[in-house]
C-alpha positions as a Markdown table, in Angstrom:
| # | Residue | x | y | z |
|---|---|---|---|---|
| 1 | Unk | 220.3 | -56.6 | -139.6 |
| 2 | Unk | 221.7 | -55.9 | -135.9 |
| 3 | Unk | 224.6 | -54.7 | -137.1 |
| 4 | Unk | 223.1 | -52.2 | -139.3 |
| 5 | Unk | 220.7 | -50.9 | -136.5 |
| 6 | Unk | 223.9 | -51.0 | -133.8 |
| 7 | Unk | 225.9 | -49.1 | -136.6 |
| 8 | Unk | 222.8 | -46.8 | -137.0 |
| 9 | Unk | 222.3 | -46.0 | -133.2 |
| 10 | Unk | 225.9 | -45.6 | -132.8 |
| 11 | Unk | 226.4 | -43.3 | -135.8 |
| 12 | Unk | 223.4 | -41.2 | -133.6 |
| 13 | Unk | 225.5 | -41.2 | -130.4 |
| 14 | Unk | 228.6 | -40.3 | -132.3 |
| 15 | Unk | 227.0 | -36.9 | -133.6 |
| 16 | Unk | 225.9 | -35.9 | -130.3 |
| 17 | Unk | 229.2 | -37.6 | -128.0 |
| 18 | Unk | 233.2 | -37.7 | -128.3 |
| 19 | Unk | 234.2 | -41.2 | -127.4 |
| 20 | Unk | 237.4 | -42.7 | -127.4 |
| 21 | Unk | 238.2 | -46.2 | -129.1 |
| 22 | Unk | 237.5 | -47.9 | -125.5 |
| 23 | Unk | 234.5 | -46.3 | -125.0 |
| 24 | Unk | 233.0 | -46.8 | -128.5 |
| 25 | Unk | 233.7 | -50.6 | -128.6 |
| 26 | Unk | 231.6 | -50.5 | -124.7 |
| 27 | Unk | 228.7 | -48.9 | -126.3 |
| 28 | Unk | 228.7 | -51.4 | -129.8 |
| 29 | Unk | 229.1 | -54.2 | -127.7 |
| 30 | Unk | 226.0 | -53.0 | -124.9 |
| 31 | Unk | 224.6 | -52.0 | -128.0 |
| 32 | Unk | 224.7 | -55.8 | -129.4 |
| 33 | Unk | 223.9 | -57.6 | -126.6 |
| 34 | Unk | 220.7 | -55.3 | -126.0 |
| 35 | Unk | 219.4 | -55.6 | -129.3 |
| 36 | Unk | 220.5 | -59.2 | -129.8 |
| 37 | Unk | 218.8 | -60.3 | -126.6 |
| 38 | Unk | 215.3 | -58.3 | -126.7 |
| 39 | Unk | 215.0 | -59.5 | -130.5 |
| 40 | Unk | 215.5 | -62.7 | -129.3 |
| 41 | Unk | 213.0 | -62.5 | -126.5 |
| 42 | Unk | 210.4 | -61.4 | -129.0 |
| 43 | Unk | 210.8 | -64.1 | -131.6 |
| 44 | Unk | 211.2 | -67.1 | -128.8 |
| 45 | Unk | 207.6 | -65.4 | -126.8 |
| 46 | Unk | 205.5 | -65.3 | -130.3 |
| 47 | Unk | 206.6 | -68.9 | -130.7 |
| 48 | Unk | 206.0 | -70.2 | -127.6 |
| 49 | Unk | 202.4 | -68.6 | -127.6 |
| 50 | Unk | 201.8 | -70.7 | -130.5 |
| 51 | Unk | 201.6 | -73.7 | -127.6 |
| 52 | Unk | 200.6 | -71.6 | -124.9 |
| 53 | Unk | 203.4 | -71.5 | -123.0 |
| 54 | Unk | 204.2 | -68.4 | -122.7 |
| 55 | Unk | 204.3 | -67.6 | -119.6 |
| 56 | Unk | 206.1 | -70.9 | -118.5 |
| 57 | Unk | 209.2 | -69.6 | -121.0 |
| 58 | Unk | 208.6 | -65.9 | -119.4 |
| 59 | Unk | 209.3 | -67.3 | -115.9 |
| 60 | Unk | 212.3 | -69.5 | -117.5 |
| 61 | Unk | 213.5 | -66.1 | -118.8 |
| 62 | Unk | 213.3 | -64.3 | -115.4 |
| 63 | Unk | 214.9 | -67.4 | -113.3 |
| 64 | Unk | 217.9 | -67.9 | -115.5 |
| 65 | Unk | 218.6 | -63.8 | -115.7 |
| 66 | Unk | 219.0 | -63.8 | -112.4 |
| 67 | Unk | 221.6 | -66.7 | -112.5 |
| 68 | Unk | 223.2 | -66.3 | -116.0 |
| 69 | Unk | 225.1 | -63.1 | -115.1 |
| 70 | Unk | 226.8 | -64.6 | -112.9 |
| 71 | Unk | 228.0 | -68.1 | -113.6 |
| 72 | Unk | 228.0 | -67.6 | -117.5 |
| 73 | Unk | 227.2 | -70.5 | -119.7 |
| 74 | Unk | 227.8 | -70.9 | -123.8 |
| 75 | Unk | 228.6 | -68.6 | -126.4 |
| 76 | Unk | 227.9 | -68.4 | -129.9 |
| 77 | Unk | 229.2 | -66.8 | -132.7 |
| 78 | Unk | 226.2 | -66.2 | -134.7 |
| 79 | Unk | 222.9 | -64.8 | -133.8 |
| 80 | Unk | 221.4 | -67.7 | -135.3 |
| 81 | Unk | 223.5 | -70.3 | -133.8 |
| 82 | Unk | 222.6 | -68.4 | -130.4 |
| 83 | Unk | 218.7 | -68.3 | -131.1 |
| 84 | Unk | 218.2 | -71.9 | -132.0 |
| 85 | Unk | 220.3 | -73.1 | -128.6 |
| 86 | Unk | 218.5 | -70.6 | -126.3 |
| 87 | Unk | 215.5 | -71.8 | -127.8 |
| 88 | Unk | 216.4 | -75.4 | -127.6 |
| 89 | Unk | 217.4 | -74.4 | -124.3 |
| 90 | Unk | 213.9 | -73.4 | -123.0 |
| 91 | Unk | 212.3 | -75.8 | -124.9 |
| 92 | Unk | 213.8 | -78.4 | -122.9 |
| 93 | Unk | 213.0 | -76.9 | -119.6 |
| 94 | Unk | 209.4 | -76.1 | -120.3 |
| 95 | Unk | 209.2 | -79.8 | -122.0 |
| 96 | Unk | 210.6 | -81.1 | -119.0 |
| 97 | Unk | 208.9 | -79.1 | -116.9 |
| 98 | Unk | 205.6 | -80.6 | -118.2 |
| 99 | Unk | 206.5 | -83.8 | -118.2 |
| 100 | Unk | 208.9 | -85.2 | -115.2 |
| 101 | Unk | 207.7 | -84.7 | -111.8 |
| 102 | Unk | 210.4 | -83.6 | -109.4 |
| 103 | Unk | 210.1 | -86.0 | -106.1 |
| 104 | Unk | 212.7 | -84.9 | -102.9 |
| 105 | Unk | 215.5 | -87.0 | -104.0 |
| 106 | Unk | 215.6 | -85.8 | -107.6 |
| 107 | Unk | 215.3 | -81.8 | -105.8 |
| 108 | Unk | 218.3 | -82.9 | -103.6 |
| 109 | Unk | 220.6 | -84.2 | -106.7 |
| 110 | Unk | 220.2 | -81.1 | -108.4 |
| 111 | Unk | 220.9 | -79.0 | -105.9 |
| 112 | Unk | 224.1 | -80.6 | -105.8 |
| 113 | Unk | 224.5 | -80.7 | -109.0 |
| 114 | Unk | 223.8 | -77.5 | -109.4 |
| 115 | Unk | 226.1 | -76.6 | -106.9 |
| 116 | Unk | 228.8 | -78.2 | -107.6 |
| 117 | Unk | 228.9 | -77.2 | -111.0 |
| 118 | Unk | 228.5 | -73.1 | -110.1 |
| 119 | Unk | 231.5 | -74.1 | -107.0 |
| 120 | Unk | 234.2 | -75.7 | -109.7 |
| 121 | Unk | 233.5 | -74.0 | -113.0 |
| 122 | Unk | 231.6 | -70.5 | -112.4 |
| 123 | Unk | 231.6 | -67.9 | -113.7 |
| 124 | Unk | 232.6 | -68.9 | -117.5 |
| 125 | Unk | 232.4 | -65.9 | -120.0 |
| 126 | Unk | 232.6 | -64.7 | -123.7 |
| 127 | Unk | 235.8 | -63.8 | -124.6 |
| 128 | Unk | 234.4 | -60.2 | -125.7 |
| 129 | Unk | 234.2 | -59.2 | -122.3 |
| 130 | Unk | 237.3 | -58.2 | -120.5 |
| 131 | Unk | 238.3 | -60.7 | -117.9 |
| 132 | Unk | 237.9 | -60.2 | -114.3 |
| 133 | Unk | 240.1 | -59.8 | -111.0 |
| 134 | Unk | 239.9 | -62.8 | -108.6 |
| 135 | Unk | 238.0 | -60.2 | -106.2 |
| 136 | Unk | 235.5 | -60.1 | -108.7 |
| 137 | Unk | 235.1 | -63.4 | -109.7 |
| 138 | Unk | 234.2 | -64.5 | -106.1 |
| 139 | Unk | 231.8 | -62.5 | -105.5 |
| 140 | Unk | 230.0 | -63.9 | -108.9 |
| 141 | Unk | 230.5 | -67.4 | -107.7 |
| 142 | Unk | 228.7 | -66.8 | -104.5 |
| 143 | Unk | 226.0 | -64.5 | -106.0 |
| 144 | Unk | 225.6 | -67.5 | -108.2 |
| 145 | Unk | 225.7 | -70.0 | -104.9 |
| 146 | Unk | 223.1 | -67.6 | -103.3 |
| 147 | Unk | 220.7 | -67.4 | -105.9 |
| 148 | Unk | 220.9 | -71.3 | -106.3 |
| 149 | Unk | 220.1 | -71.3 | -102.7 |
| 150 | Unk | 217.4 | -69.2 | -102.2 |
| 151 | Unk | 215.7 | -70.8 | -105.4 |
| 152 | Unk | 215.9 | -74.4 | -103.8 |
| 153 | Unk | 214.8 | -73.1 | -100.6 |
| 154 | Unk | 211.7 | -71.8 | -102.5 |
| 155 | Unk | 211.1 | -75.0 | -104.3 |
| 156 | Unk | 210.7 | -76.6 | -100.6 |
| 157 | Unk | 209.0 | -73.3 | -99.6 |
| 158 | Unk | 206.0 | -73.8 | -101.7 |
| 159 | Unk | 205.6 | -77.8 | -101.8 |
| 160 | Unk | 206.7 | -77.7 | -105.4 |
| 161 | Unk | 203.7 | -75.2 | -106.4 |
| 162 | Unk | 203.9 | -75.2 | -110.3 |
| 163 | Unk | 206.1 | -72.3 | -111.2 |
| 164 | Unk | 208.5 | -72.7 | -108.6 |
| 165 | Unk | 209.4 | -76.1 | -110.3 |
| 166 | Unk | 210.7 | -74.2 | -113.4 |
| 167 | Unk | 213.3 | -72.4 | -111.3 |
| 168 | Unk | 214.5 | -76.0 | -110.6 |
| 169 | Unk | 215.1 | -77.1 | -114.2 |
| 170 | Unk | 216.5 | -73.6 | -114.7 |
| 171 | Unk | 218.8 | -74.1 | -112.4 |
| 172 | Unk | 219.4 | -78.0 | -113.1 |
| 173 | Unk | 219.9 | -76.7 | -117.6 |
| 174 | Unk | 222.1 | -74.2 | -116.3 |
| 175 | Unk | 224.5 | -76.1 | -114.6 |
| 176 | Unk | 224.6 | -78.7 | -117.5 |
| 177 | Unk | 225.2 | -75.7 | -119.8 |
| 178 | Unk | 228.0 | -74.7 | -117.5 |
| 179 | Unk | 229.7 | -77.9 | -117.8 |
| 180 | Unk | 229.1 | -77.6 | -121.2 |
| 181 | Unk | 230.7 | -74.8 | -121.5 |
| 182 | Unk | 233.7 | -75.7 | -119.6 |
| 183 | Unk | 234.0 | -78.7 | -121.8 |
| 184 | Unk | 234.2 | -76.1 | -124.8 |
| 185 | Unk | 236.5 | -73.8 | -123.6 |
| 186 | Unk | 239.2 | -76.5 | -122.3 |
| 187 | Unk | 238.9 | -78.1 | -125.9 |
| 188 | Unk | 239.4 | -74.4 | -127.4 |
| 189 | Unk | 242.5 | -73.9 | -124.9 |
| 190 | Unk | 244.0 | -77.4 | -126.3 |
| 191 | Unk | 242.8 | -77.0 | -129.9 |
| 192 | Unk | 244.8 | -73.9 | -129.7 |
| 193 | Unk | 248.1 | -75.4 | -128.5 |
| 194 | Unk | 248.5 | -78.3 | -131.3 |
């Protein structure tokens, strides 16, 4: 079904444009990931109104965007494979969220946690996207370090005020997904080599 709308929008742009190869796969794969992403949004936001938590999985949403871009995490093949983790994904956070309270010295181990994981193993990406210069990759890992930062400091800003404590699993899931993903893309490397 997202192929056939990405195909369709393309086709538009094609009429109206001359792109070269290089240019045409950027727009399918923007194309894809826009698409892919909102439609995902949509369907994961009607289900969590069903338990009214909504909002707590909008504010999940807006904490890891401004993380995700720039430490990475998993990647799946398959719309569907994607959509069941990312909602798995929230799932957990909201669920834990709800039901662990997070005292100082739990705040302090994922910080450096969360850290450490963005310090050794960001950023991780899809092998769709094109790879990036050392330069680059720096500057993602401390955007990555910052945001951690300034969400912690927030936490401890605001005595833990409800919403705030989101940011912290957010940030806690994404590091775990980071090392997950690590974990998969040493075992691809190696799989690749026997």
């Amino acid at each position: 079904m997202i192929n056939q709308l990405v195909n369709r929008i393309e086709g538009h742009f094609g009429k109206y444009y001359e792109f070269g190869p290089y240019e045409e796969e950027k727009l399918r794969y923007s194309l894809e990931v826009i698409i892919g992403e909102v439609s995902k949004c949509v369907i994961l936001f009607f289900i969590s109104s069903f338990f009214y938590k909504q909002w707590e999985l909008l504010y999940s949403m807006i904490a890891l965007c401004t993380i995700r871009p720039f430490s990475g995490g998993l990647h799946f093949k398959t719309y569907w494979a994607c959509l069941i983790f990312t909602g798995l994904f929230f799932g957990a956070i909201i669920c834990f969220h709800n039901t662990v309270p997070i005292n100082y010295n739990f705040y302090t181990l994922s910080f450096v946690v969360a850290l450490l994981a963005v310090l050794l193993l960001a950023p991780l990406t899809c092998e769709k996207r094109p790879s990036y210069t050392k330069e680059k990759r720096t500057k993602f890992k401390v955007t990555a370090i910052v945001i951690l930062t300034f969400y912690f400091i927030l936490f401890q800003i605001t005595n833990g005020l409800y919403f705030f404590t989101i940011g912290i699993w957010v940030m806690l899931f994404q590091s775990i997904q980071l090392i997950l993903a690590k974990g998969v893309q040493i075992h691809g490397k190696t799989k690749k080599l026997i």
